[in-house]
C-alpha positions as MATLAB code, in Angstrom:
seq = 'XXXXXXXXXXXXXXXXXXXXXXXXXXXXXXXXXXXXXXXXXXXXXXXXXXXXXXXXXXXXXXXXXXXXXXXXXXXXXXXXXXXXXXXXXXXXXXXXXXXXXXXXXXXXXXXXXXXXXXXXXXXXXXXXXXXXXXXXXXXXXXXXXXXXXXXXXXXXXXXXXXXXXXXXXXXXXXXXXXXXXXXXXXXXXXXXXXXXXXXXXXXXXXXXXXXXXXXXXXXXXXXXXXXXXXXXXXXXXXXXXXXXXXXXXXXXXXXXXXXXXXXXXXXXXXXXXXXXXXXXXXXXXXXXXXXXXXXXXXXXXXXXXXXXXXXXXXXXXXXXXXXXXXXXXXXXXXXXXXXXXXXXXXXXXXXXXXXXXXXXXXXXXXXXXXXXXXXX';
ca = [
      31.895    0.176  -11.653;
      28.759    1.945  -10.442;
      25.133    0.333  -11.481;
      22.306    2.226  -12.771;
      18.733    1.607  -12.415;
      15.593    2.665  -14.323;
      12.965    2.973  -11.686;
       8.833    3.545  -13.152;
       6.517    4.931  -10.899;
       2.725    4.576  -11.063;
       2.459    8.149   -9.100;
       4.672   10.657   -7.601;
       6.725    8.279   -4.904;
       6.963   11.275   -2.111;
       5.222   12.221    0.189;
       5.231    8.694    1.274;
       1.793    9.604    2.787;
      -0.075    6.256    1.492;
       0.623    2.883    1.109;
       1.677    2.516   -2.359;
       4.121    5.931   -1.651;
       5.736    4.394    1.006;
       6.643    1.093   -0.360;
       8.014    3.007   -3.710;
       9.593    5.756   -1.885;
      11.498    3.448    1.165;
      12.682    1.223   -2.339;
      14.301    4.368   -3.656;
      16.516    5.000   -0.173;
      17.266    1.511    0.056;
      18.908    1.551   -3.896;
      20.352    5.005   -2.850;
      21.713    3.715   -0.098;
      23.265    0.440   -2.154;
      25.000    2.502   -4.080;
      22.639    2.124   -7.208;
      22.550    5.318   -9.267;
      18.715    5.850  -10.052;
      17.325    6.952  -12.942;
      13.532    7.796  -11.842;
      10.351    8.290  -14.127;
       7.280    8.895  -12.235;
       3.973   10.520  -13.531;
       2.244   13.265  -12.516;
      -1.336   13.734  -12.211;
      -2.539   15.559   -9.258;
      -2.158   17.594   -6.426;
       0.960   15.690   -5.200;
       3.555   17.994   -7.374;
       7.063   17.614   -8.257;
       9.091   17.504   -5.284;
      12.539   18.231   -4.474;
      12.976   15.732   -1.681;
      13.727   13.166   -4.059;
      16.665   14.866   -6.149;
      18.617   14.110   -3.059;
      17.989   10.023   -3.945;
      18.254   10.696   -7.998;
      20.550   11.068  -10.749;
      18.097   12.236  -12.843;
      14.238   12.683  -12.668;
      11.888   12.425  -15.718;
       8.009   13.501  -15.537;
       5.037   12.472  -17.771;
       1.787   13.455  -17.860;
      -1.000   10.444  -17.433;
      -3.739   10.346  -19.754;
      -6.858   11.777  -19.268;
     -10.244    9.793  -18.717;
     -11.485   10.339  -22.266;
      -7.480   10.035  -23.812;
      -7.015    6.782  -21.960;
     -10.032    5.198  -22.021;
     -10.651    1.751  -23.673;
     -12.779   -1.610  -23.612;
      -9.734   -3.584  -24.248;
      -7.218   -2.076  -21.943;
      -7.575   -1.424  -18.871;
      -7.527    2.881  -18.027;
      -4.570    2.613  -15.116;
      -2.615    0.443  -17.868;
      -3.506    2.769  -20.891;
      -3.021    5.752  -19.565;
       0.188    5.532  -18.440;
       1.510    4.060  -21.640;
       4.406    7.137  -22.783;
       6.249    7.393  -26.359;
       8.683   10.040  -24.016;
       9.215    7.604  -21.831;
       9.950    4.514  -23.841;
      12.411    6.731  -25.716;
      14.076    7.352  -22.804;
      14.297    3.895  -21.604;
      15.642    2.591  -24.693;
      18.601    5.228  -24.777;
      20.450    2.088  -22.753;
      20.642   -1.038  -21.330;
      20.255   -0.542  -18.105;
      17.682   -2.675  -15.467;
      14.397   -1.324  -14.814;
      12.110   -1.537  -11.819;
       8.414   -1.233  -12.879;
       6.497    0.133  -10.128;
       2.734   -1.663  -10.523;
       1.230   -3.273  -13.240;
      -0.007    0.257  -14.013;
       3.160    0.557  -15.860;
       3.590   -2.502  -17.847;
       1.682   -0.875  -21.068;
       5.356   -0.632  -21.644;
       6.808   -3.656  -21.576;
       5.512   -4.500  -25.466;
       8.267   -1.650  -26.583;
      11.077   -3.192  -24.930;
      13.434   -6.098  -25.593;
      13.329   -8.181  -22.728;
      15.487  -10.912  -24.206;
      18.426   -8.498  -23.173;
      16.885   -6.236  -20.988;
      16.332   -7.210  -17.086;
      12.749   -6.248  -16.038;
      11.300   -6.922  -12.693;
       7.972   -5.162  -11.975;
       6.931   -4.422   -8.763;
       3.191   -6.542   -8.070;
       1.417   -3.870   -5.672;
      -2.127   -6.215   -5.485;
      -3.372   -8.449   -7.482;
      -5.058   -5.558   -9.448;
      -8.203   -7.072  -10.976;
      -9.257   -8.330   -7.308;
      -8.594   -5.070   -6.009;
     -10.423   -3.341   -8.271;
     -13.330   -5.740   -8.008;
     -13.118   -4.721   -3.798;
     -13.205   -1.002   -4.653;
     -16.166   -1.642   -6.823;
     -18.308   -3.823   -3.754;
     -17.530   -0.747   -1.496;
     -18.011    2.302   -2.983;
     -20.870    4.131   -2.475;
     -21.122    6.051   -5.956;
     -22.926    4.537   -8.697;
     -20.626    5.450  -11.621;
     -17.578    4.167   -9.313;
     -18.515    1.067   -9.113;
     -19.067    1.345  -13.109;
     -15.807    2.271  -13.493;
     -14.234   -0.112  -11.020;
     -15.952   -3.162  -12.381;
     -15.085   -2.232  -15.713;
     -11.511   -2.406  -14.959;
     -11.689   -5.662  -12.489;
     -12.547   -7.137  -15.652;
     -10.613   -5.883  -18.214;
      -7.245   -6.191  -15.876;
      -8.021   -9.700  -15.706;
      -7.814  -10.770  -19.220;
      -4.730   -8.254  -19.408;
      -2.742  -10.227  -16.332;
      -3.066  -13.300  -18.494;
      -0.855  -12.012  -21.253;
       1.767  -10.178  -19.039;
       4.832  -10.906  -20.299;
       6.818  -14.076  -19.060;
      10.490  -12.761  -19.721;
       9.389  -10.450  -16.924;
      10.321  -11.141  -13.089;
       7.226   -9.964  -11.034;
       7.955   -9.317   -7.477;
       5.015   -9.725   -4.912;
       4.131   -8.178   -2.026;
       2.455  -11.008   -0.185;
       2.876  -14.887   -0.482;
      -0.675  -14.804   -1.638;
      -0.458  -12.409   -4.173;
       2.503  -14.484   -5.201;
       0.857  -17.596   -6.085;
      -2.436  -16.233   -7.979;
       0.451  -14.805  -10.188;
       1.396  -17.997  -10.731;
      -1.690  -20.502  -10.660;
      -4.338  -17.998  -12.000;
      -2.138  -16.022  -14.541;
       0.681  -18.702  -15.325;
       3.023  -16.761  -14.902;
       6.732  -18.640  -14.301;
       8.902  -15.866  -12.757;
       7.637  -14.961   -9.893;
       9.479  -14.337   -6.553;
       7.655  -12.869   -2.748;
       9.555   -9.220   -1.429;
       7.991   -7.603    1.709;
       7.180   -3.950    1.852;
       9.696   -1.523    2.298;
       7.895   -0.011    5.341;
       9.035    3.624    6.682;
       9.689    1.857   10.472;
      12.667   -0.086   10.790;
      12.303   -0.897   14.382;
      10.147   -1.181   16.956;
       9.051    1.546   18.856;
       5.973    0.653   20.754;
       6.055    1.820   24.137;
       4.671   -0.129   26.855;
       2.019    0.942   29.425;
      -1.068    2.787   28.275;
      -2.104    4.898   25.608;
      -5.425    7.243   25.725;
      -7.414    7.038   22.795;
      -8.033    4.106   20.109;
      -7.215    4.801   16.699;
      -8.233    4.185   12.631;
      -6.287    5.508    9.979;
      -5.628    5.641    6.651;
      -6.542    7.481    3.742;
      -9.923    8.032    3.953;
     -11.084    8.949   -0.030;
     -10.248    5.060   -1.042;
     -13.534    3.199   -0.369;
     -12.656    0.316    1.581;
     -11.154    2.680    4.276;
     -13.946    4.931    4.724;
     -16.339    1.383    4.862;
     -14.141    0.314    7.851;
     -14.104    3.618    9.105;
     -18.145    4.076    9.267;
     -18.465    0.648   10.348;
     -16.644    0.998   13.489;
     -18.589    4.532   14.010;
     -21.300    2.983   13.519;
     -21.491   -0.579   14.864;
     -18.328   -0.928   17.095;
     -18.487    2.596   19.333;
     -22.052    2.726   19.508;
     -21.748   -0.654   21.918;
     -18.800    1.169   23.973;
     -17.756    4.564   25.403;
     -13.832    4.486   24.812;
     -12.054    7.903   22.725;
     -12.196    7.180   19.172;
     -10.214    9.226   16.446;
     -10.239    8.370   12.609;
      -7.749    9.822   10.749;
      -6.556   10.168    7.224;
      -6.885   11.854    3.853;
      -9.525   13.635    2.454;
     -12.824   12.561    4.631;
     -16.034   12.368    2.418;
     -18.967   14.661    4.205;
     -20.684   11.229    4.895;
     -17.936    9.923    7.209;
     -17.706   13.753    8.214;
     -21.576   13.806    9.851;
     -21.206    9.784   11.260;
     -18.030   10.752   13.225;
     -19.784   14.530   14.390;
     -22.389   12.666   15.526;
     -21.330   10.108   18.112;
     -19.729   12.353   21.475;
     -16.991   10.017   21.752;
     -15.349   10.385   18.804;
     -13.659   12.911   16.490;
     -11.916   12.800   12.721;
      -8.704   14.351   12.298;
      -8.860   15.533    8.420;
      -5.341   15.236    6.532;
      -2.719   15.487    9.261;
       0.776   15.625    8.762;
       3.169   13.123    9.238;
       4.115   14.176   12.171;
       0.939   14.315   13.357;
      -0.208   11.327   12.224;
       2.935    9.358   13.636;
       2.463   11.435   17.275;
      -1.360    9.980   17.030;
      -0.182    6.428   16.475;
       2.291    6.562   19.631;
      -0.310    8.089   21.670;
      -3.050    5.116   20.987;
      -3.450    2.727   23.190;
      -5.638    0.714   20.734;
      -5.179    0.420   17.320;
      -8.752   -0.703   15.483;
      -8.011   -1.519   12.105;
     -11.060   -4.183   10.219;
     -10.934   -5.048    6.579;
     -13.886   -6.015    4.517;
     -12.570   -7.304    1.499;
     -13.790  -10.490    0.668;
     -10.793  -10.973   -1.753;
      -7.759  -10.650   -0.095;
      -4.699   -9.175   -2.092;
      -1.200   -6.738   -0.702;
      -0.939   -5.804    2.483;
      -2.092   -2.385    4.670;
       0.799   -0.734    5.465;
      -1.377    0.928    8.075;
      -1.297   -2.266    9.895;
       2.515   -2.512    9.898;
       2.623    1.039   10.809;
       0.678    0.515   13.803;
       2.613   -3.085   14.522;
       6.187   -1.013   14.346;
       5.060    2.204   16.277;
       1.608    1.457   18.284;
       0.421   -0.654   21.200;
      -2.340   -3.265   20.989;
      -4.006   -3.810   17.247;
      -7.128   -4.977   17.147;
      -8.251   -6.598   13.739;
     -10.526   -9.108   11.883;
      -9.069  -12.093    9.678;
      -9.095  -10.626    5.944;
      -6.362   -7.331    7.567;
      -3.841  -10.146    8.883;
      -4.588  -12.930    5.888;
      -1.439  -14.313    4.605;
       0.618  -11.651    6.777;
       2.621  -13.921    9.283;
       1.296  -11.379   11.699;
      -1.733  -12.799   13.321;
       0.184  -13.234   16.557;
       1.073   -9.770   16.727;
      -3.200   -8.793   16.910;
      -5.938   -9.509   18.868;
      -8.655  -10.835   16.217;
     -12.610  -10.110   16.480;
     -15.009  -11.953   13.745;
     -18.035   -9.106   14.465;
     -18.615   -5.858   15.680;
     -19.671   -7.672   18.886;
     -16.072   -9.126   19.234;
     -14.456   -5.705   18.506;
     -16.418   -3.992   21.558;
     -15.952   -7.029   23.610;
     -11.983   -6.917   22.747;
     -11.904   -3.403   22.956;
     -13.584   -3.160   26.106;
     -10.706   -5.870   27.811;
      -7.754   -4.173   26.609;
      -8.394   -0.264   27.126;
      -7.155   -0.305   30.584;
      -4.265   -3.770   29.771;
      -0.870   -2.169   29.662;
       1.052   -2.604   26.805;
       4.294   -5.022   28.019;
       7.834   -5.960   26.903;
       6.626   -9.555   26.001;
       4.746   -8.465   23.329;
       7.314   -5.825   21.800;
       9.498   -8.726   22.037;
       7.342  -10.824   20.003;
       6.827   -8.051   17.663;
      10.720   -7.519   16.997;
      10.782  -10.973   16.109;
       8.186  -11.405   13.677;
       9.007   -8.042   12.226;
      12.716   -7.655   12.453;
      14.107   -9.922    9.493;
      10.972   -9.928    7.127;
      11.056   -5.990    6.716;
      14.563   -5.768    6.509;
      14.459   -2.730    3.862;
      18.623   -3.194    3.243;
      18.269   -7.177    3.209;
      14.838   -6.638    0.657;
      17.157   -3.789   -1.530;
      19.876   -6.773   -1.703;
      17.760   -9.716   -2.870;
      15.871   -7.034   -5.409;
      19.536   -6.152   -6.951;
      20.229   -9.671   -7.272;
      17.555  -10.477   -9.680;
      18.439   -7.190  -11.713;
      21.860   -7.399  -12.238;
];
């Protein structure tokens, strides 16, 4: 008899053009490919569309409309929780008994309408949202930002803390995992890697010709690392730089047009993007969060696809892939690295030890499997 599955999506899963797209998006192939039917709800609230690559994946599609600012807003609830809280779509999930995958504690407003006595519900843990929240806040720029990203760091807090137990939460990281469970109290709750697009490894060895940051470039943390390495890193060194990503601000617009060096490539394509991350020889990708929660898909991108990564501790944290990257502490260290390895091949040894700390862990069939076990 053929399984169904409810899936929830925080935001449009496709294109699978950032993180949080890509893990959602690779989940939804993996059930499709199990033989899972999939019912999915996703909500709409920008520029990203409805799109018709995922009918393919689907038996049916439902779309909701998020709440705006001043509809959503509260002091008790936090807005990426409130807003996406649906009378449509509970109605529709209560039509049966199927399981339900919860993409992101954005869409646990939910969970109050639903019986979860007889109802199998695992939501999908992204980050640790209140510490993520609180790192957006320390890094943007804009003063009513970090208002707003405060406010929530706080209120999602106090709204982890009465998530519902009957509820399986699946983690991203082994660290994310246990604050779930020490900080929150929270008794089911089980570690699955992302479900990265890259299945294999791909690196090639020799040498690349340029070094490389990516990522999307509107989410604060990103554009910090990005004008940190314009701006301390490849002012020490004269090695190609390109940043690329989504939606550049005109402040990390003017630092990159201002060094000789180095040049921004402004919301490429896939297939641009993926031809830029073959062609680097160096992949510089720093993290300054000082609270460390999920995991950069960027970084597993560049592990699957690229040649050398160069990082600092808080982007390999808790990842199992430390071996995998050369490690600087300081912008000294990344020039100094940086400056050794431009002209060091890339060699089989260390695709070899690539495929084997990559090979089982992001295992997107295995990952589907152990998922379907705790739902049905």
């Amino acid at each position: 008899m053929k399984r169904y599955l409810h899936i929830v999506c925080l935001d449009v899963p496709f294109p699978a053009d950032y993180g949080g797209a890509i893990d959602m998006f690779n989940r939804i192939k993996a059930f499709h490919k199990q033989g899972i039917g999939i019912h999915l709800h996703y909500f709409c609230y920008n520029d990203r569309g409805t799109p018709n690559e995922l009918n393919q994946f689907c038996e049916s599609i439902s779309v909701y409309d998020r709440k705006s600012l001043k509809e959503g807003f509260s002091f008790s609830q936090p807005f990426i929780v409130g807003s996406r809280v649906n009378d449509k779509l509970i109605d529709n999930l209560q039509q049966d008994q199927h399981p339900i995958l919860i993409e992101g504690i954005h869409c646990t407003g939910i969970l109050p309408f639903l019986d979860l006595s007889v109802r199998k519900v695992v939501v999908r843990v992204h980050n640790e949202e209140s510490l993520y929240y609180k790192e957006l806040a320390r890094s943007s720029f804009n003063p009513l930002k970090k208002m707003y990203f405060s406010h929530e760091s706080h209120l999602l807090k106090k709204y982890s803390k009465g998530l519902p137990h009957e509820a399986l939460y699946a983690c991203i990281t082994e660290s994310d995992k246990a604050i779930l469970q020490q900080k929150y109290d929270l008794p089911n709750v089980r570690f699955i890697p992302a479900f990265p697009s890259w299945q294999e490894v791909t690196g090639e060895e020799g040498i690349g010709n340029l070094c490389l940051y990516h990522g999307n470039l509107s989410v604060p943390e990103n554009e910090e690392a990005a004008l940190w390495l314009l701006c301390r890193v490849f002012t020490k060194i004269r090695v190609p730089l390109v940043i690329a990503g989504k939606k550049p601000s005109k402040r990390l617009q003017k630092a990159a047009h201002l060094c000789q060096h180095t040049c921004l490539v402004s919301n490429p394509t896939e297939t641009e993007m993926n031809d830029l991350v073959r062609k680097a020889h160096i992949h510089v990708l720093p993290s300054f969060n000082k609270n460390i929660t999920g995991i950069r898909l960027k970084l597993l991108h560049a592990l699957f696809q690229g040649r050398h990564c160069v990082v600092n501790a808080p982007m390999v944290e808790g990842t199992g892939l430390e071996p995998a990257c050369h490690i600087g502490s300081n912008a000294n260290a990344f020039a100094a690295i940086i400056a050794q390895l431009y002209h060091q091949p890339f060699s089989e040894e260390e695709i070899r030890l690539r495929k084997s700390l990559l090979a089982h862990t992001y295992d997107n069939d295995q990952n589907a499997q152990s998922l379907i076990q705790w739902l049905w």
